[in-house]
C-alpha positions in Angstrom: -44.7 -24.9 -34.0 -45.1 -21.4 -33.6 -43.4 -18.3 -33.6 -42.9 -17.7 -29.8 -41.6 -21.2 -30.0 -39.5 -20.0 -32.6 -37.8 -17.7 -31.2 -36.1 -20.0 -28.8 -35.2 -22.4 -31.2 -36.0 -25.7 -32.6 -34.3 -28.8 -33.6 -32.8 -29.2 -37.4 -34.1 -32.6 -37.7 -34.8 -35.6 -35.8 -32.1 -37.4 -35.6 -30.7 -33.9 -34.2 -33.4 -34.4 -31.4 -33.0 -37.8 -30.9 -28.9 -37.0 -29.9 -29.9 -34.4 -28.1 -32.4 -36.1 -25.9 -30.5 -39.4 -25.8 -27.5 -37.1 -24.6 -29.7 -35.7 -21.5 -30.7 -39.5 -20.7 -27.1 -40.9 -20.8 -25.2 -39.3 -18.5 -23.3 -39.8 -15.2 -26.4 -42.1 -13.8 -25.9 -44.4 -17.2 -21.5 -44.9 -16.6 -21.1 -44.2 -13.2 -24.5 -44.6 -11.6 -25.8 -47.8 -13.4 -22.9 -50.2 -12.3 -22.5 -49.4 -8.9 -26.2 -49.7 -8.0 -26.3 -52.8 -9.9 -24.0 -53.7 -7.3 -25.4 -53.3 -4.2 -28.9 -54.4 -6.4 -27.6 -58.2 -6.1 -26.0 -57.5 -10.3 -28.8 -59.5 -12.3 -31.8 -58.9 -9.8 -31.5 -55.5 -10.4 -30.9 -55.9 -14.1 -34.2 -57.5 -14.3 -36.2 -55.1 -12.3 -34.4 -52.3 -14.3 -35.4 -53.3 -17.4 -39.1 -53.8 -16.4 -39.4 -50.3 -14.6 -38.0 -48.9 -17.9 -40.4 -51.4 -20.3 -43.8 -49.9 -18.2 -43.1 -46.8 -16.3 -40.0 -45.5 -18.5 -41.9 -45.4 -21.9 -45.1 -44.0 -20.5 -43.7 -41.2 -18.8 -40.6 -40.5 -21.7 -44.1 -40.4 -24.1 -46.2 -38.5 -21.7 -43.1 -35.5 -21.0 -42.5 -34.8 -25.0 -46.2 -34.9 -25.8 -47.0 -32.8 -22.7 -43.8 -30.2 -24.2 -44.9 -30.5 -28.2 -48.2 -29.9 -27.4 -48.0 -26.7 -25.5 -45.0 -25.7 -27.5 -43.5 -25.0 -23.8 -41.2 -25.6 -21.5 -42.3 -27.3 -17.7 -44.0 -24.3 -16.2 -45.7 -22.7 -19.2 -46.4 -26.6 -20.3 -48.0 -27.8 -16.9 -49.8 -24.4 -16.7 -51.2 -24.5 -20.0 -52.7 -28.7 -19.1 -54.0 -27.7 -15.6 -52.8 -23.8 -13.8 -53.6 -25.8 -10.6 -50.5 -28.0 -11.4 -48.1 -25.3 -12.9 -46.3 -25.3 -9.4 -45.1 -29.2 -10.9 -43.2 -27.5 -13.6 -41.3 -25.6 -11.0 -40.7 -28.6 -9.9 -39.1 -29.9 -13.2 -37.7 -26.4 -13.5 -35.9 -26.0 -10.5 -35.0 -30.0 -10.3 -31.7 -29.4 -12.8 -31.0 -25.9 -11.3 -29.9 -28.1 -8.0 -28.5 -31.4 -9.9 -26.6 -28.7 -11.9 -24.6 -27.1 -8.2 -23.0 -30.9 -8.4 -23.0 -32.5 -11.1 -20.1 -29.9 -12.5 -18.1 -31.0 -9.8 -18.1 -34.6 -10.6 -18.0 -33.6 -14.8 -15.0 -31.6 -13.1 -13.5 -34.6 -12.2 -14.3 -36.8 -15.2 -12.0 -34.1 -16.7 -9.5 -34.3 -14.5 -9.2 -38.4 -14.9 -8.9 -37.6 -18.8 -6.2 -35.1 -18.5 -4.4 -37.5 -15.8 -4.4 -40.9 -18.0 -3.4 -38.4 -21.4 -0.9 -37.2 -18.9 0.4 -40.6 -18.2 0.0 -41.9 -21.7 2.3 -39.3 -22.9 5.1 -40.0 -19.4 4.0 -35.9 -18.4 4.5 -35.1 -14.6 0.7 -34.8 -14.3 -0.2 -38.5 -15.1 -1.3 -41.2 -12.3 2.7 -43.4 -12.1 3.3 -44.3 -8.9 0.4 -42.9 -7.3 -1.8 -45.3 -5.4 -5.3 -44.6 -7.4 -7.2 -43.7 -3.5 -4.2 -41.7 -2.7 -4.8 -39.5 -6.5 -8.3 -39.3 -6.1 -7.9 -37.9 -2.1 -5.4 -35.7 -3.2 -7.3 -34.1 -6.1 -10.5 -33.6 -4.5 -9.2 -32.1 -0.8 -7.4 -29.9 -3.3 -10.1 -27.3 -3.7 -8.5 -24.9 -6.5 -8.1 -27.5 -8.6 -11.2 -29.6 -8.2 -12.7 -25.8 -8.5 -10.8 -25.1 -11.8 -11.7 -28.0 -13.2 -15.5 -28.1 -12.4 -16.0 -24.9 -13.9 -14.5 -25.7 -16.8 -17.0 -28.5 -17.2 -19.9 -25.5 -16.0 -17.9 -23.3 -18.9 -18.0 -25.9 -21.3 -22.3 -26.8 -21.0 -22.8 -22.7 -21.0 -21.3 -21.8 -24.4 -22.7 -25.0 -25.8 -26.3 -23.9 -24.5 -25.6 -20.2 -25.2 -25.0 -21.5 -29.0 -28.8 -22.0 -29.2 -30.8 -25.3 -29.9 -29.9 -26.4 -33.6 -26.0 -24.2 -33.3 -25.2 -25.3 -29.8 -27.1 -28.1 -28.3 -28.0 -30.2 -31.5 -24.6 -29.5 -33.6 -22.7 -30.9 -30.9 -25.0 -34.0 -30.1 -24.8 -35.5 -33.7 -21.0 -36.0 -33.4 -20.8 -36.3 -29.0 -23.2 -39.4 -29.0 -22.1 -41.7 -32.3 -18.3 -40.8 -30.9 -19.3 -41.5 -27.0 -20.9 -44.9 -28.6 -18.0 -46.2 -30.3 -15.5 -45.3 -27.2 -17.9 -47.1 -25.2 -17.6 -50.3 -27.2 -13.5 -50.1 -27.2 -14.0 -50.2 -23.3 -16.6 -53.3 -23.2 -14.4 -55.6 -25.5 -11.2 -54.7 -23.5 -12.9 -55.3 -19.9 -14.8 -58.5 -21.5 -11.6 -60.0 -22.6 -9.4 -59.3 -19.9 -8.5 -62.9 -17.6 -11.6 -63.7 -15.0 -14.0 -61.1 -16.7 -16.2 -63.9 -16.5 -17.4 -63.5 -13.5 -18.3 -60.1 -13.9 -20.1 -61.3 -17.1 -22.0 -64.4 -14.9 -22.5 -61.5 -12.3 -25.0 -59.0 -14.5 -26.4 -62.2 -16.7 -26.8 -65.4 -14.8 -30.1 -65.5 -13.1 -29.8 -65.0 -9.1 -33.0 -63.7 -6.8 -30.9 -64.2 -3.5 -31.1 -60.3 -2.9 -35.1 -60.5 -2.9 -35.0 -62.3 0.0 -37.8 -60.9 2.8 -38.5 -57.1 2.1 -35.1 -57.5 -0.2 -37.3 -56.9 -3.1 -38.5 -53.9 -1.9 -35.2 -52.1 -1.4 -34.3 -53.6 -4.8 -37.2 -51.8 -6.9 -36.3 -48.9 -4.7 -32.9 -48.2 -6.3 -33.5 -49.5 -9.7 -36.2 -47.0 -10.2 -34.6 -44.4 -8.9 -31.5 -44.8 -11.2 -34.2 -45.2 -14.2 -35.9 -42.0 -12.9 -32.1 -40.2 -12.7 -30.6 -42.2 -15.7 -33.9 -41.3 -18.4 -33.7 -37.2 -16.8 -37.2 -37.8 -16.3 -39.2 -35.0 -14.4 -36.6 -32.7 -14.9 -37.7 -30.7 -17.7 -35.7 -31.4 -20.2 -37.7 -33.8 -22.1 -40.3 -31.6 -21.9 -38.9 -28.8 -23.7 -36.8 -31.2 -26.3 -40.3 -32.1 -26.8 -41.3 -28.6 -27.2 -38.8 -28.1 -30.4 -39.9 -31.0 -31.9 -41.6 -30.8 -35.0 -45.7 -31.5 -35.5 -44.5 -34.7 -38.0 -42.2 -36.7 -35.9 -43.8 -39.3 -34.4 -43.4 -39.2 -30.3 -44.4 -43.2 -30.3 -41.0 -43.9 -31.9 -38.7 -41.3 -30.1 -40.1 -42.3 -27.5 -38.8 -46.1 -28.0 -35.6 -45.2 -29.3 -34.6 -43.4 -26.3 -35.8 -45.5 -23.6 -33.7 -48.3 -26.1 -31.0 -46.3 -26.8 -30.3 -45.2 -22.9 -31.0 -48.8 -21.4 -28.3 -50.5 -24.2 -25.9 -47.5 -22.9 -26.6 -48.6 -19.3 -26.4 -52.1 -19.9 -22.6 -51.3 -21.9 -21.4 -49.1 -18.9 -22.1 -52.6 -16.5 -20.3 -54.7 -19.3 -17.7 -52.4 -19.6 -17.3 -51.6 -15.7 -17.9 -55.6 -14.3 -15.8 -57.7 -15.9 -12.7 -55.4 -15.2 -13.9 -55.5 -11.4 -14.3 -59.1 -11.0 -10.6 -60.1 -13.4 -8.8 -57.2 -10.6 -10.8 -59.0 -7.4 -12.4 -55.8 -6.5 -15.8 -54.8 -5.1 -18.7 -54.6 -7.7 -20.8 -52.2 -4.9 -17.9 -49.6 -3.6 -20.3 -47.2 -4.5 -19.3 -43.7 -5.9 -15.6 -44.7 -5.9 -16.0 -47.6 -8.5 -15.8 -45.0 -11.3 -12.4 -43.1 -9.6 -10.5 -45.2 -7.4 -11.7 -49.0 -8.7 -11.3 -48.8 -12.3 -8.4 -46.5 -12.2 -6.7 -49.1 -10.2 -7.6 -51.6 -12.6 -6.3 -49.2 -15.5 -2.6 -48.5 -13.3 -2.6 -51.8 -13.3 -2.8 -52.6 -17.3 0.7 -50.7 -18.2 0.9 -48.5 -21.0 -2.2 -49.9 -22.5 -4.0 -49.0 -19.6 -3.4 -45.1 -19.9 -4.8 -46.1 -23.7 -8.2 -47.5 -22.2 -8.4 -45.3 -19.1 -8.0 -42.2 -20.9 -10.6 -43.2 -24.0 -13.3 -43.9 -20.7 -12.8 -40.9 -18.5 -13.5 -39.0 -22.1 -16.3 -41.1 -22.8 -17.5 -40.1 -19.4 -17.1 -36.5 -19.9 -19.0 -36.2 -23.4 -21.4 -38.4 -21.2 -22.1 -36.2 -18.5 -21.6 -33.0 -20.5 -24.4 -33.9 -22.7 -26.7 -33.9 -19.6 -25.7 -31.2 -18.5 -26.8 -29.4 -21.5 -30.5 -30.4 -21.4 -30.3 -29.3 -17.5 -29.6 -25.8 -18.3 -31.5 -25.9 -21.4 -34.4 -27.2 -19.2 -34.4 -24.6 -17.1 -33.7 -21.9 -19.7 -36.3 -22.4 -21.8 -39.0 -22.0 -19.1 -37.6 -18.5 -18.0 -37.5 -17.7 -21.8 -41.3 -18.8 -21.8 -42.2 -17.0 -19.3 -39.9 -13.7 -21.2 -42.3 -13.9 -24.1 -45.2 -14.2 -22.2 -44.3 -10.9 -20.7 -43.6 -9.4 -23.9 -39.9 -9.3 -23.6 -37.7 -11.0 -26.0 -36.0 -14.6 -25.0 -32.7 -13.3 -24.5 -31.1 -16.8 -24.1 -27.7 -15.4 -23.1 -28.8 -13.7 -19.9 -30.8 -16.6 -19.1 -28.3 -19.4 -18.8 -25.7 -17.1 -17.7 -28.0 -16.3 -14.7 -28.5 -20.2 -13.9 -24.5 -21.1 -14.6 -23.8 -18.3 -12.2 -26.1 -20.4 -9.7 -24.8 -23.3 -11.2 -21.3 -22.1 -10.3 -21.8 -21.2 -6.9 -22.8 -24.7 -6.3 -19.9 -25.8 -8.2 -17.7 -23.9 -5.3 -19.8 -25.0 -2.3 -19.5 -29.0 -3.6 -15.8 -28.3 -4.5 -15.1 -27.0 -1.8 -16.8 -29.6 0.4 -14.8 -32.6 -1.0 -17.0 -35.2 -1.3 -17.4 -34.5 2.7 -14.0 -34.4 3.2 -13.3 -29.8 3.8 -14.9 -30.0 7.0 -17.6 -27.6 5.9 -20.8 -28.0 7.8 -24.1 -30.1 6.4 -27.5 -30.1 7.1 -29.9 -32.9 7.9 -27.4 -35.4 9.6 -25.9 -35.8 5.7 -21.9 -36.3 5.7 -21.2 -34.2 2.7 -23.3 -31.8 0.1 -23.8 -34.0 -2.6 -26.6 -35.8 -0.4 -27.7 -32.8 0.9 -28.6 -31.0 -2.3 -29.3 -34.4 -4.2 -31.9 -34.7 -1.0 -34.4 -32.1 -3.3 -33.9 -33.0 -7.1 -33.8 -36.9 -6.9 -35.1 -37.5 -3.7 -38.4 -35.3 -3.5 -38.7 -33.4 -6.7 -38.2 -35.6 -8.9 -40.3 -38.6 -8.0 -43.1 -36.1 -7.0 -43.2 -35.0 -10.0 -43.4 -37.7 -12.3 -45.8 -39.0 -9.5 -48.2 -36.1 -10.4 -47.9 -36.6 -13.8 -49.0 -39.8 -14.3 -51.7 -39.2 -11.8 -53.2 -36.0 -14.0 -52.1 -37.8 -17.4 -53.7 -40.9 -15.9 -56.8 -39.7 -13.6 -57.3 -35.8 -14.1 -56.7 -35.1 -17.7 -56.7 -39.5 -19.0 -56.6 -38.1 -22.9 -54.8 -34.9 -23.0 -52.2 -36.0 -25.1 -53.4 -38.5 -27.3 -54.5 -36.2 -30.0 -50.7 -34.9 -29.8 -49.4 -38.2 -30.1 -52.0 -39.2 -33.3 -50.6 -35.6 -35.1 -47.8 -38.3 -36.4 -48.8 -41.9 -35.4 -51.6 -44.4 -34.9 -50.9 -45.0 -31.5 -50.3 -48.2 -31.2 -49.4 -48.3 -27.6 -52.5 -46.1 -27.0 -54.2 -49.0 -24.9 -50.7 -49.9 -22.9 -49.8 -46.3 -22.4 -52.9 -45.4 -20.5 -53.0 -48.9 -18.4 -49.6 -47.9 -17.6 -49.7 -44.4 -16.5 -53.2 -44.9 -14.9 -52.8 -48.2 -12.6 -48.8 -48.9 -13.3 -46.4 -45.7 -12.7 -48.0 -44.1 -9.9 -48.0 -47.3 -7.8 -44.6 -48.2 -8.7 -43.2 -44.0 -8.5 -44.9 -44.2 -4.8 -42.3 -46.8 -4.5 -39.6 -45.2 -5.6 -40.5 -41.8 -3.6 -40.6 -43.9 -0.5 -37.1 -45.6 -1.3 -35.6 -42.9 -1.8 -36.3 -41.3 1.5 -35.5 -44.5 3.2 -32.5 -44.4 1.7 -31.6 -40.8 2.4 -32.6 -40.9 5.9 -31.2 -44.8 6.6 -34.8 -45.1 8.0 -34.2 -49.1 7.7 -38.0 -49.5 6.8 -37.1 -52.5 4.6 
């Protein structure tokens, strides 16, 4: 690694890395995400499809992002520039991705800490808890109440910045080693409460027992569609955070096994978040697909409805949520930070890390008040492209276009353009065993199932109703 590297910081050890870039995969599309999709996905079809996109395209492109970002010693733009400067413009892409996640995703970490406060509030009987308020009627109230969605999302925005600002082995890895074991063991409290409750069963039958009805026709199609975007959201992939984790990472650590671990690590935290979200919905008779509300109005009507206990439970998952969403939102600033602080160095300037995310939370937080503001759809501010609230509309960019685009051009130049670029990166601390697989997989594999996902996800966006 070397010194302009350096100077932005490098990861401690790796297990310090592997929290941290765990912590960017599991996020909101892991807990809140992964459960609802499974949902509308038909519950095990989508499980099954999941777990293959993950198996083939997942691992290829997790390997092919942190050995693109160790071997350059660079963030996306100076990474993808240094590979190919006809492709740089992809690391933009990857660079400017979390910039536009980041103008929502406070909002909703916003409201993750809201919930927390609420069910502490209510396990301790203070006038701020959730008694006696229908759990539609809280969540209505909270968001079409701008100042305090606002207050709380940028305290979410405050929270990733001075994190961030802290620097990659003070900041971003201190807090990972004790966030993700503690987010872990919360997460298993929440699966053996919601497995055990009466008529959890079902929920259980739901996600495991084997039932292709959804595949249907074209249903297949719109299956693969959402699972693989989720996997793209849920892994960060093309959104340069991997790429500069990679970048810290030391010369020694193998990328083959990282590479493993989180792919495993984030699909077991997915498959928990279903277990722990199901069960609950199927004992309370509710519905598995309500979409974006399962994580605010569903469960927290299945927690009202649990008593005291359910305060207990409700307040240890909302805080789970939090560290889960706050941890991605620290590789999205870091993401984009480091590749500004490249580009600082190249200049001859020093990486002054402070101005750099404080410039991007200041975007960050003007997106914060737009999305706050709007309400979920609900402030009556105007919207572009037919789209009933700003979420969609911004979301239209990162996971809709930039993100499978990019991860479509990188497997086309790791696969046809450049087919060995990084395999002398990847033999620095393994044998390559998956060498053969890796390169079937990004040449013939990922591009023809990201195609997919690209066209799904405008199908879905635009309610085109091609399949």
């Amino acid at each position: 690694m070397d010194n302009k590297t350096d100077a932005k910081g490098k990861f401690k050890s790796n297990f310090g890395f592997l929290m941290a870039a765990i912590g960017a995969a599991v996020g909101l599309g892991n807990i809140w995400g992964f459960p609802f999709k499974m949902g509308r996905g038909g519950g095990f079809a989508f499980l099954a499809i999941y777990i293959i996109l993950a198996v083939v395209v997942g691992y290829c492109c997790m390997l092919g992002e942190l050995s693109i970002g160790r071997k350059a010693g660079k963030a996306s733009i100076g990474a993808y520039g240094k590979m190919d400067k006809r492709f740089t413009f992809n690391g933009w892409f990857a660079t400017l991705t979390p910039v536009l996640l980041l103008c929502f995703y406070c909002t909703l970490g916003g409201y993750c800490l809201k919930y927390t406060v609420a069910n502490f509030g209510e396990l301790i009987g203070a006038s701020f808890g959730t008694t006696g308020v229908p759990s539609e009627a809280f969540f209505a109230g909270f968001i079409t109440d701008t100042s305090q969605a606002l207050v709380y999302g940028m305290l979410f925005l405050i929270a990733t910045i001075l994190i961030v600002m802290g620097g990659v082995s003070g900041g971003i890895e201190r807090f990972s080693v004790i966030a993700m074991p503690a987010l872990f063991v919360m997460l298993l409290v929440i699966v053996v409460r919601s497995a055990t409750l009466p008529g959890a069963v079902e929920g259980l039958k739901f996600m495991f027992k084997p039932d292709f009805e959804v595949f249907k026709g074209t249903g297949w199609i719109s299956v693969l569609a959402l699972a693989g975007g989720q996997m793209f959201f849920s892994l960060s992939l093309a959104s340069g955070c991997l790429i500069t984790y990679g970048s810290y990472l030391d010369k020694s650590e193998s990328l083959e096994k990282n590479a493993a671990i989180i792919i495993i690590a984030d699909t077991i935290v997915a498959l928990l978040a279903g277990v722990a979200v199901m069960p609950a919905v199927f004992a309370f008779g509710l519905d598995p697909a309500a979409g974006p509300g399962l994580l605010f109005v569903t469960l927290q009507t299945v927690f009202n409805s649990m008593g005291t206990t359910g305060a207990v439970f409700g307040f240890i998952f909302y805080f789970l949520v939090f560290i889960a969403a706050l941890t991605s939102s620290i590789g999205m600033i870091e993401g984009a930070a480091s590749a500004f602080m490249d580009r600082m160095i190249e200049k001859g300037k020093k990486a002054n890390r402070m101005r750099v995310v404080l410039i991007i939370g200041a975007v960050a937080g003007a997106g914060t008040v737009l999305v706050s503001a709007d309400a979920l759809g609900k402030g009556n501010l105007p919207h572009l492209f037919g789209f009933d609230n700003w979420i969609d509309t911004i979301d239209l960019f990162a996971e809709g276009f930039m993100m499978p685009i990019g991860g479509l051009i990188m497997a086309v130049l790791l696969g046809w353009i450049h087919p060995f670029y990084v395999d002398d990166e990847v033999k620095l601390s393994s044998s390559f065993k998956s060498q053969k697989f890796f390169h079937g997989a990004v040449k013939w594999i990922a591009p023809i199932f990201m195609l997919f996902i690209l066209i799904g996800q405008i199908n879905d966006f635009f309610k085109l109703g091609l399949f």
